[in-house]
C-alpha positions in Angstrom: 48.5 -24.4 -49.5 45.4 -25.9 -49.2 44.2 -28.3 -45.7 41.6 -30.3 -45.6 40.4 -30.6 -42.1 36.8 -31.6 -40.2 38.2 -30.1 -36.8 40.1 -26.8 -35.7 42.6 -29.3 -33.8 43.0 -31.3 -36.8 44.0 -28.5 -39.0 46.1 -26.9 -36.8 48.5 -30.1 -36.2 48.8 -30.3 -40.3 50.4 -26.8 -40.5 54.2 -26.1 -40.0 55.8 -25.6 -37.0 56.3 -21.2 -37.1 52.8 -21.6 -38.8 51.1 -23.5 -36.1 52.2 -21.2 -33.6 50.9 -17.9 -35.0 47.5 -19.1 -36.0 47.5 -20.6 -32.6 48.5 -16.7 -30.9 46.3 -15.6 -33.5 43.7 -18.1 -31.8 44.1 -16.7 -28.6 43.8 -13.2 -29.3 40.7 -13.3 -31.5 38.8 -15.6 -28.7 39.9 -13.1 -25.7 39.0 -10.0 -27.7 36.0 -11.2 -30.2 32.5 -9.7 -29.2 30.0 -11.9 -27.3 27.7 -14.1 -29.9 30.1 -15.2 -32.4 31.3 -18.9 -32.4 34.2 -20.2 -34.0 33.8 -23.1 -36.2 35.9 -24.8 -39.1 34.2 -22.7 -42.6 35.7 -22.5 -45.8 38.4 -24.5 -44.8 39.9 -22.3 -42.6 39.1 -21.4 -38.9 36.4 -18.8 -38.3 34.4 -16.6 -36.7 30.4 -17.2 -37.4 27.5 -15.7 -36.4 25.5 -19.1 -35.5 22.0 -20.5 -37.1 20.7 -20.1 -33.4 21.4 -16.5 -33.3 21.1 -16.1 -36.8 18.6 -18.7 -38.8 18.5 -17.3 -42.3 22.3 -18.1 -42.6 24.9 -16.4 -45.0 22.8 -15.5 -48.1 25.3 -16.8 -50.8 24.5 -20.6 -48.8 21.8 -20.4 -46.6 22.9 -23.8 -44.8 26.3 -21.4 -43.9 26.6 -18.9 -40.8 27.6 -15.5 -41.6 31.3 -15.3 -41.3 32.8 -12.8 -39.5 36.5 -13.5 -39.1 38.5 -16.3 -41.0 41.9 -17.4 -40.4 44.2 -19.9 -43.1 47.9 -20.7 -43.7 48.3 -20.1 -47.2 51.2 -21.2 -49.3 53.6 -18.4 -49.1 51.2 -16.0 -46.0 49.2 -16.2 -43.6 45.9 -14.7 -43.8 43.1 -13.0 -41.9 39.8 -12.0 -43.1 37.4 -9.7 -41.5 34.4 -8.6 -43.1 34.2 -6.3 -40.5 36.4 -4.0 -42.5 34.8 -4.6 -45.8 31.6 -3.2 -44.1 32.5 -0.3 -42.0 34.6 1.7 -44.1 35.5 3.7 -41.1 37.0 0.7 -39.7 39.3 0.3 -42.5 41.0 4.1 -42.4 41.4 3.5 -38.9 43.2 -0.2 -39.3 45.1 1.1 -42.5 46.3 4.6 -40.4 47.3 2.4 -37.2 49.0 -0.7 -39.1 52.5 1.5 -39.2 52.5 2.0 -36.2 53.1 -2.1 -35.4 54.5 -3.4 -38.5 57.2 -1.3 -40.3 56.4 -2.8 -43.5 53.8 -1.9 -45.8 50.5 -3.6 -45.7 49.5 -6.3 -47.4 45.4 -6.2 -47.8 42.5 -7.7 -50.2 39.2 -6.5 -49.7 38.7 -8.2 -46.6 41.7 -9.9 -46.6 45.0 -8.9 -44.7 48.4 -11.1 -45.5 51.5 -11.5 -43.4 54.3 -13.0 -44.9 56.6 -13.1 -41.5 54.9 -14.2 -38.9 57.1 -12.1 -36.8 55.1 -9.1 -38.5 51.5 -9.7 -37.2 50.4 -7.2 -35.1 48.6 -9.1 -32.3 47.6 -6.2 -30.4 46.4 -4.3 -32.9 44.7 -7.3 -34.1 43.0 -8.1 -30.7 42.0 -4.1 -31.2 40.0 -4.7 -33.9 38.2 -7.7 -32.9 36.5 -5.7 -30.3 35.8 -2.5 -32.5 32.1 -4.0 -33.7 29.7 -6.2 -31.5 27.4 -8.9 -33.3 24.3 -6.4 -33.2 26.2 -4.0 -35.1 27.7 -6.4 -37.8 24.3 -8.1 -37.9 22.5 -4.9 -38.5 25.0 -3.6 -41.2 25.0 -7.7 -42.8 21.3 -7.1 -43.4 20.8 -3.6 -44.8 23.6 -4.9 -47.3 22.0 -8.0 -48.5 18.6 -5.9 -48.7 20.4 -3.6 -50.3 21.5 -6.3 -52.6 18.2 -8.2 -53.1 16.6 -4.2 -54.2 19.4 -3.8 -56.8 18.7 -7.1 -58.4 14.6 -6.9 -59.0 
């Protein structure tokens, strides 16, 4: 599902009630744990995580006049979903989320590239969660966004 909202508060209060309070937890535990720098914002329609045009002025390089996301959280039709890029990137980051995910949730994860589902929001694994918000700072995501769009811009001349 789809919400159209201008404000974080505003697209909170259109989601359903279970819903409203796991993105809300969810909320909480990416704010107390998320490296200094990032700021969240409404992007994409969803709630996330940005690195801001004052830390960062080029922007994301897909849409300059974006920030770089970081984390993104949305209540999708039949899940809800949390993207980090932070496990896209560090690929090190990603054995150690997939090897400790069994240890919170007994059922079998659920995982785009970037993108991790829950289906019962009784399944989301705040703690662990709230774990890997803190595993890489802004200067390190920074670092590893820019040798990847370099990377990028050398493949494609």
């Amino acid at each position: 599902m789809k919400y159209e909202a201008n404000s974080l508060e505003e697209y909170i209060n259109q989601l359903p009630s279970d819903r409203k309070d796991a993105i809300e937890k969810l909320r909480k535990t990416i704010n107390e744990n998320i490296p200094t720098g990032f700021q969240e914002t409404m992007a994409y329609n969803m709630i996330s995580y940005v690195i801001p045009h004052s830390i960062y002025p080029p922007g994301y390089h897909v849409n300059p006049k974006e920030p770089v996301p970081f984390i993104s959280l949305t209540s999708q039709k039949n899940y809800i979903a949390l993207y980090h890029m932070g496990i896209y990137s560090f690929t090190s980051i990603l054995t150690w989320f997939k090897e400790e995910y069994g240890k919170y949730v007994k059922t079998k994860i659920d995982m785009g590239k970037s993108c991790i589902r829950f289906k019962k929001v009784e399944d989301i694994p705040y703690d662990l969660i709230a774990e890997l918000c803190r595993k890489i700072t802004l200067e390190d995501y920074l670092k590893r966004y820019e040798a990847e769009v370099t990377r990028h811009l050398q493949k494609n001349t």
